[in-house]
N, CA, C and O atoms as a Maestro MAE file, in Angstrom:
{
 s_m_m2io_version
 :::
 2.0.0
}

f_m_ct {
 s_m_title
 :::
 protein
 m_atom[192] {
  # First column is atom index #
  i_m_mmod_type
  r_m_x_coord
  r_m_y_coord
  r_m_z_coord
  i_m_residue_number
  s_m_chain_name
  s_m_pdb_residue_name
  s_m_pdb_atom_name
  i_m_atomic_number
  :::
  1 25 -2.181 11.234 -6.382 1 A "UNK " " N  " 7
  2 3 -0.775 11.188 -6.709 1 A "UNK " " CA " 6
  3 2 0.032 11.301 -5.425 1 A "UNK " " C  " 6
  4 15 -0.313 11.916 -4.416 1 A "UNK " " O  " 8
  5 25 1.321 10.520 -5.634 2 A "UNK " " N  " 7
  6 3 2.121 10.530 -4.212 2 A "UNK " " CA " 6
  7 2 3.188 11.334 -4.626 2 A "UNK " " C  " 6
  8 15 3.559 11.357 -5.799 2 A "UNK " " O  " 8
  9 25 3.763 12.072 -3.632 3 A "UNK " " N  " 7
  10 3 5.024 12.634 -3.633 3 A "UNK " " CA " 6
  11 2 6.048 11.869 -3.198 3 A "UNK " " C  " 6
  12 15 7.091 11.733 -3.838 3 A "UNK " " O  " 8
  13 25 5.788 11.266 -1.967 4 A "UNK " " N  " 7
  14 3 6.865 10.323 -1.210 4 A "UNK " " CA " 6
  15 2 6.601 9.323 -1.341 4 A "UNK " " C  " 6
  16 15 5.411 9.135 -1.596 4 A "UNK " " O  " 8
  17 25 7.610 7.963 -1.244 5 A "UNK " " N  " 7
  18 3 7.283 6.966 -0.911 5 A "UNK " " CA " 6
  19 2 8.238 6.645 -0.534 5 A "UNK " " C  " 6
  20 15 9.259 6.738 -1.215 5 A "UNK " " O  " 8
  21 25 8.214 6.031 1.004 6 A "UNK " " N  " 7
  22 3 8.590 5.728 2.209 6 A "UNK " " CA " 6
  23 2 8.558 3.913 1.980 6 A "UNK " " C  " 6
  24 15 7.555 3.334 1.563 6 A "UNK " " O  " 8
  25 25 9.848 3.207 2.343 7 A "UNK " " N  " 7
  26 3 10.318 2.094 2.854 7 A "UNK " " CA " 6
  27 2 10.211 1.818 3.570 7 A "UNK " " C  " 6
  28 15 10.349 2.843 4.237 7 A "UNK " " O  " 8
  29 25 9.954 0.798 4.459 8 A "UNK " " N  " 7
  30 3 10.114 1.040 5.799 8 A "UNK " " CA " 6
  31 2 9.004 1.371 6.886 8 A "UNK " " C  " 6
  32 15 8.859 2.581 7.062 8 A "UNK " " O  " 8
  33 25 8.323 0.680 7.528 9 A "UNK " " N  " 7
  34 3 7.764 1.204 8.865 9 A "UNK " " CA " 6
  35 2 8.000 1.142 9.809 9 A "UNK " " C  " 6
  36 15 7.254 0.942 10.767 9 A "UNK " " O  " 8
  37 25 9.437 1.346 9.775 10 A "UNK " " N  " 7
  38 3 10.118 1.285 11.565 10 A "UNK " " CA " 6
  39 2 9.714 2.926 12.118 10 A "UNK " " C  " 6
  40 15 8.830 3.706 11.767 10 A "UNK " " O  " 8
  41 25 10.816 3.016 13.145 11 A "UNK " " N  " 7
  42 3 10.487 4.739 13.771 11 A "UNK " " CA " 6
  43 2 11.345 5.585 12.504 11 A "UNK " " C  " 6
  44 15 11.276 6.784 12.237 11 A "UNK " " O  " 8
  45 25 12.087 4.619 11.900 12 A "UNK " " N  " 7
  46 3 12.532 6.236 11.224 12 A "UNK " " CA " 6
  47 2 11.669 6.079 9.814 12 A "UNK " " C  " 6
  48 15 11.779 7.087 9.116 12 A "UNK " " O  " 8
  49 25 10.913 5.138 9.294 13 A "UNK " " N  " 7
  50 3 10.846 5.691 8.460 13 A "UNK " " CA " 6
  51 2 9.374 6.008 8.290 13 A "UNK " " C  " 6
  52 15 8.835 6.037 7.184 13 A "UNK " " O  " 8
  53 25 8.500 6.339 9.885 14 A "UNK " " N  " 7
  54 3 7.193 6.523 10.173 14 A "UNK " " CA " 6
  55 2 7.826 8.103 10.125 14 A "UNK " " C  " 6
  56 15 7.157 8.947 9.527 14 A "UNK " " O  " 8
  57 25 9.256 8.549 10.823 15 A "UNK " " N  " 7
  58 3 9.603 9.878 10.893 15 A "UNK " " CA " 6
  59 2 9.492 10.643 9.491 15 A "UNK " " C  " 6
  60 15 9.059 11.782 9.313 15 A "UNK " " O  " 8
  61 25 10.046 9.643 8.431 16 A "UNK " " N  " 7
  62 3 10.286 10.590 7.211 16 A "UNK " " CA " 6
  63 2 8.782 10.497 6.515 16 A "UNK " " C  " 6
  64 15 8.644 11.230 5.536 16 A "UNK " " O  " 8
  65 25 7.822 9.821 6.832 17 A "UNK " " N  " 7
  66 3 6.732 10.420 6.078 17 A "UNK " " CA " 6
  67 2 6.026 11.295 7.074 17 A "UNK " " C  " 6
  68 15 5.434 12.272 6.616 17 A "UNK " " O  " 8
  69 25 6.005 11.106 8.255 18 A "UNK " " N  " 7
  70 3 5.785 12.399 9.211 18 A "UNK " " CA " 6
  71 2 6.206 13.841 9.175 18 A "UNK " " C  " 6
  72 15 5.741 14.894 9.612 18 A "UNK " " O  " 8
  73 25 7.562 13.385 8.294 19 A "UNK " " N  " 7
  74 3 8.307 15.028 7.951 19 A "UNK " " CA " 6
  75 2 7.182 15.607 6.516 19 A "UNK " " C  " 6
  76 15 6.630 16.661 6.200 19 A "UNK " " O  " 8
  77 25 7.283 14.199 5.963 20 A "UNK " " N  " 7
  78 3 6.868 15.008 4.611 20 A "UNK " " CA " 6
  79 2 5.663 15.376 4.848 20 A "UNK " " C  " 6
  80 15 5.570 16.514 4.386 20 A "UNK " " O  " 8
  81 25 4.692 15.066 5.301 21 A "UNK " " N  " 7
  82 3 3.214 15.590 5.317 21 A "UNK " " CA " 6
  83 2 3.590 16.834 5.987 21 A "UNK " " C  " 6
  84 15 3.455 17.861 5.321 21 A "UNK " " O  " 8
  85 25 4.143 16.961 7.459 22 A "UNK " " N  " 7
  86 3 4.604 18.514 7.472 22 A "UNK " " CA " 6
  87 2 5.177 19.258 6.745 22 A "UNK " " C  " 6
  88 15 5.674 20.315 7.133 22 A "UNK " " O  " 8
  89 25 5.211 18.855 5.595 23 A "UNK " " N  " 7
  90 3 6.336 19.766 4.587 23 A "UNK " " CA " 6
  91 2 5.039 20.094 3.454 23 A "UNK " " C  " 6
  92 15 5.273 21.062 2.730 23 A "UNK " " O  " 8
  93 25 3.983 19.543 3.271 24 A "UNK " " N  " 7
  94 3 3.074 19.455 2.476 24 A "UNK " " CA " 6
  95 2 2.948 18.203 1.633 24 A "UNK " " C  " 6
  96 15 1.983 17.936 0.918 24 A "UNK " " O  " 8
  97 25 4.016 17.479 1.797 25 A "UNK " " N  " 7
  98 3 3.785 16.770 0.363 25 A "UNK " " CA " 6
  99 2 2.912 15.616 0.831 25 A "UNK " " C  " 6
  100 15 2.495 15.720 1.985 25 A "UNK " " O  " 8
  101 25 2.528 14.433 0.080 26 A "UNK " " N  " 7
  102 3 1.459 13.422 0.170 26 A "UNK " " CA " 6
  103 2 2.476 12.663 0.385 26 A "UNK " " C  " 6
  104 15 3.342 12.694 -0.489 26 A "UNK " " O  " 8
  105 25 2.717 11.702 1.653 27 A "UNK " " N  " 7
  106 3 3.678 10.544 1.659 27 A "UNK " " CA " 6
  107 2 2.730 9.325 1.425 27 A "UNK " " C  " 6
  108 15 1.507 9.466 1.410 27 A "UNK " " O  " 8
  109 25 3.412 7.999 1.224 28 A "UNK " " N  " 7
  110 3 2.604 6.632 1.148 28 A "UNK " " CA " 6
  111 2 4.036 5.794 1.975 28 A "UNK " " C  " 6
  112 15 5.233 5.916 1.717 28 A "UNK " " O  " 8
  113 25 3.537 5.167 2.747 29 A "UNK " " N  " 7
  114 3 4.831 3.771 3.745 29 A "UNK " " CA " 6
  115 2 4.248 2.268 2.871 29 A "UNK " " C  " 6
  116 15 3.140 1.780 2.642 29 A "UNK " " O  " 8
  117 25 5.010 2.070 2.705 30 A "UNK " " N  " 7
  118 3 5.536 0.442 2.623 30 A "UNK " " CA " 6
  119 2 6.090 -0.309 3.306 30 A "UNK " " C  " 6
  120 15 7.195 0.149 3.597 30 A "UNK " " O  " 8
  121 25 5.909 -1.270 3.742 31 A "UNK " " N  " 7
  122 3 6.209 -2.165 4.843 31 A "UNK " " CA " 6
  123 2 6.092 -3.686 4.466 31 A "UNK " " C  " 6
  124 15 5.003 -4.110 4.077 31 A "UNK " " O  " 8
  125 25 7.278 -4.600 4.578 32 A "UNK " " N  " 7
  126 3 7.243 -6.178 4.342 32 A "UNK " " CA " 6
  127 2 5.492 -6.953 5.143 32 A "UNK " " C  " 6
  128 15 4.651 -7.714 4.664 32 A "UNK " " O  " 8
  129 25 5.638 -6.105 6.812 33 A "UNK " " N  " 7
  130 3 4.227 -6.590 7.438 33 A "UNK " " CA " 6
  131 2 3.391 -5.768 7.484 33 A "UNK " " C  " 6
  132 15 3.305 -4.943 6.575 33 A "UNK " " O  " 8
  133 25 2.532 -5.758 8.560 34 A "UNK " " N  " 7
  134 3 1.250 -4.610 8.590 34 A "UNK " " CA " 6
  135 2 2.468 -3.538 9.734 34 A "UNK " " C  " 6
  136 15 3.487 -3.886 10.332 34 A "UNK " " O  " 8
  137 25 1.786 -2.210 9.647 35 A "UNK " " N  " 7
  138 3 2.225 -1.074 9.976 35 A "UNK " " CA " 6
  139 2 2.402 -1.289 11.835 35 A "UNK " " C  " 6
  140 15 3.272 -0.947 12.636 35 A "UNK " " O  " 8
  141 25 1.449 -1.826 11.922 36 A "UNK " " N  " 7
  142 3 1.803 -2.151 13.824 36 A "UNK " " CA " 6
  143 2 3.195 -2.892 13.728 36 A "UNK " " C  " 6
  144 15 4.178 -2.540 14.379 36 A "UNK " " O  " 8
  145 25 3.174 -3.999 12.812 37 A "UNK " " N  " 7
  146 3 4.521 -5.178 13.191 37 A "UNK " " CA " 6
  147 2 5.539 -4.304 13.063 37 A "UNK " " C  " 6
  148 15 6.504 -4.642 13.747 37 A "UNK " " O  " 8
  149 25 5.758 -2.914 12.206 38 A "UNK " " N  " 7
  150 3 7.070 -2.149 12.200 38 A "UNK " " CA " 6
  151 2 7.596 -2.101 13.673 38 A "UNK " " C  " 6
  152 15 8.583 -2.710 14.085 38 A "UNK " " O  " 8
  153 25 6.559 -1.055 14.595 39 A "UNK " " N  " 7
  154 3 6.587 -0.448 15.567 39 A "UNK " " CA " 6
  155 2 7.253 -1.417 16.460 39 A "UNK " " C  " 6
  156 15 8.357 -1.179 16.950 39 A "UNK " " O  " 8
  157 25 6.566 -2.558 16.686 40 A "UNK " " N  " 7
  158 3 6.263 -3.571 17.609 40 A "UNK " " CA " 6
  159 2 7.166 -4.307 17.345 40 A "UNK " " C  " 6
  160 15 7.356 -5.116 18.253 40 A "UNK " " O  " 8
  161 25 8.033 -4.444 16.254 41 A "UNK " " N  " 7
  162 3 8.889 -5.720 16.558 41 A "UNK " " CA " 6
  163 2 10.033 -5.001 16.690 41 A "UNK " " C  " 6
  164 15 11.087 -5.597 16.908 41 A "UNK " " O  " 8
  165 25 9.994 -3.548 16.572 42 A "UNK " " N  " 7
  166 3 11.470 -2.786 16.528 42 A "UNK " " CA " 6
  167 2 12.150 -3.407 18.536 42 A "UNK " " C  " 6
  168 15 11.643 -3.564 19.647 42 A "UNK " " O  " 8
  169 25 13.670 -3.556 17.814 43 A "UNK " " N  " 7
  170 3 14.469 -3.661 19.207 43 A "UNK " " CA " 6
  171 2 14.524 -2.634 19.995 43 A "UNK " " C  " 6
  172 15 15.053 -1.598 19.592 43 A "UNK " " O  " 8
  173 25 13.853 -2.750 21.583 44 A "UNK " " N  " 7
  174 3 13.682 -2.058 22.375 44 A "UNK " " CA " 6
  175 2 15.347 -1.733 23.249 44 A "UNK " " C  " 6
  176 15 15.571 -0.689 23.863 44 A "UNK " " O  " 8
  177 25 16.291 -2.818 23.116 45 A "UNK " " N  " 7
  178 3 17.247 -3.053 23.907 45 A "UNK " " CA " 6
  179 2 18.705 -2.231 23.421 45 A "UNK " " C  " 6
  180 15 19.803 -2.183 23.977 45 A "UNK " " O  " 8
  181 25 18.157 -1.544 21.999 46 A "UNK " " N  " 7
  182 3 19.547 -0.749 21.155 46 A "UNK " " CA " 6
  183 2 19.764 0.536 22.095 46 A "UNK " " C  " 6
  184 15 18.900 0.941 22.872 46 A "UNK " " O  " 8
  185 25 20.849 1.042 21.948 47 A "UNK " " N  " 7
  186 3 21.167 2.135 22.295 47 A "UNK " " CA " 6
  187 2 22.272 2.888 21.544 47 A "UNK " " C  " 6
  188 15 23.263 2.190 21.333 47 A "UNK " " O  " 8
  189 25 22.332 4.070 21.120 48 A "UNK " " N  " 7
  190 3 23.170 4.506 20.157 48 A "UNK " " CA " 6
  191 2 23.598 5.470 20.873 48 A "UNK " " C  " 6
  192 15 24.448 6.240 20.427 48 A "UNK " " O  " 8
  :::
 }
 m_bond[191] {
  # First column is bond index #
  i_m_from
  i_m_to
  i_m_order
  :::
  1 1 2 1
  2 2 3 1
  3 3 4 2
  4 3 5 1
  5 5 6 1
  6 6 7 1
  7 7 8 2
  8 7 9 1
  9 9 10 1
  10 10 11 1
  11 11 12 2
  12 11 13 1
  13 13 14 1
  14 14 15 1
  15 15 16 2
  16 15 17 1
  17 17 18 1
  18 18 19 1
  19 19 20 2
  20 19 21 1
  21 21 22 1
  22 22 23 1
  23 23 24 2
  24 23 25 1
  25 25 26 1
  26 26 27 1
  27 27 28 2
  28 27 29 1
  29 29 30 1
  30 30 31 1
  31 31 32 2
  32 31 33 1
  33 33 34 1
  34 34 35 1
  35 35 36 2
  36 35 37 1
  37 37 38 1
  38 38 39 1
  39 39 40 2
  40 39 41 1
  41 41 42 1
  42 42 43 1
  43 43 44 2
  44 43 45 1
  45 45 46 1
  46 46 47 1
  47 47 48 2
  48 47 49 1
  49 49 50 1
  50 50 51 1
  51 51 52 2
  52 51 53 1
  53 53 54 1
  54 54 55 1
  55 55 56 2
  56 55 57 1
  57 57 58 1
  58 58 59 1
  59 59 60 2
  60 59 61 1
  61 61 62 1
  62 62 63 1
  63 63 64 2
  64 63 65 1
  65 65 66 1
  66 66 67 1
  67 67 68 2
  68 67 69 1
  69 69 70 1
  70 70 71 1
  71 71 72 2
  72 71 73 1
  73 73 74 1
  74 74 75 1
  75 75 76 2
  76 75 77 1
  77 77 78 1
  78 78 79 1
  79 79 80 2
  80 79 81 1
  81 81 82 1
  82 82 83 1
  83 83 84 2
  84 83 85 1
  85 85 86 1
  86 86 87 1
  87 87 88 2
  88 87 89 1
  89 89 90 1
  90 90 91 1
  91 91 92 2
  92 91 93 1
  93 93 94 1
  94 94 95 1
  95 95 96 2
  96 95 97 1
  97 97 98 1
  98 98 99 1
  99 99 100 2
  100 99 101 1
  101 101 102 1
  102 102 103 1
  103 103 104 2
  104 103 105 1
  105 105 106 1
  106 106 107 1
  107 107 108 2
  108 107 109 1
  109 109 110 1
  110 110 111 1
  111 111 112 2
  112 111 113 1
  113 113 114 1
  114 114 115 1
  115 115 116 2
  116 115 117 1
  117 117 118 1
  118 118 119 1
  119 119 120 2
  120 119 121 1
  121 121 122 1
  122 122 123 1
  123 123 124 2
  124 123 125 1
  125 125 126 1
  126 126 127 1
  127 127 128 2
  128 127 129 1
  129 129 130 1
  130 130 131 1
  131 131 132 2
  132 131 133 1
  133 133 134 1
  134 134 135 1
  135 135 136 2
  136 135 137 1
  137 137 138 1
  138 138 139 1
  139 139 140 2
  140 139 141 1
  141 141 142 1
  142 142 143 1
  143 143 144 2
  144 143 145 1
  145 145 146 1
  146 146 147 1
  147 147 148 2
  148 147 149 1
  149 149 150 1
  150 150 151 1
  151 151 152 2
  152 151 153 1
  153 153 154 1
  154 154 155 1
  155 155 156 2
  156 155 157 1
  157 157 158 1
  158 158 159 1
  159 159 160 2
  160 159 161 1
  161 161 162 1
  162 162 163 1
  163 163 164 2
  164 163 165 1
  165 165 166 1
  166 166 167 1
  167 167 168 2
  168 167 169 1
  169 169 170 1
  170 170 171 1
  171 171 172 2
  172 171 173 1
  173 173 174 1
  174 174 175 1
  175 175 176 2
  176 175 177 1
  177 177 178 1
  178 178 179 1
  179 179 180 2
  180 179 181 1
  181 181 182 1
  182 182 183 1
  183 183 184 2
  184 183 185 1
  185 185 186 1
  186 186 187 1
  187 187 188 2
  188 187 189 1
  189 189 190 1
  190 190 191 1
  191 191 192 2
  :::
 }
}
C-alpha cells in the first residue's frame, strides 16, 4: 500500500517523496518519462 503519490520527477518532486519516506510514509513517483529524463532534462540555466 502507498501513502504518497508523487507527480512529477523533477527536483521537487524527487524532494517530496524524499520528505515522505523521512516522515515514514511509503511514497511511489510518476513520471511522463523514465526517472533519469526528470533529472536530466530539468533547465540548468533558471535562476530564482
Amino acid at each position: 500500500m502507498v501513502d504518497v503519490a508523487v507527480v512529477g520527477a523533477g527536483p521537487c518532486g524527487l524532494a517530496a517523496a524524499i520528505a515522505a519516506q523521512r516522515a515514514g510514509l511509503r511514497a511511489v513517483v510518476f513520471d511522463r518519462g523514465c526517472l533519469v529524463n526528470g533529472i536530466a532534462s530539468y533547465p540548468t540555466y533558471m535562476s530564482f
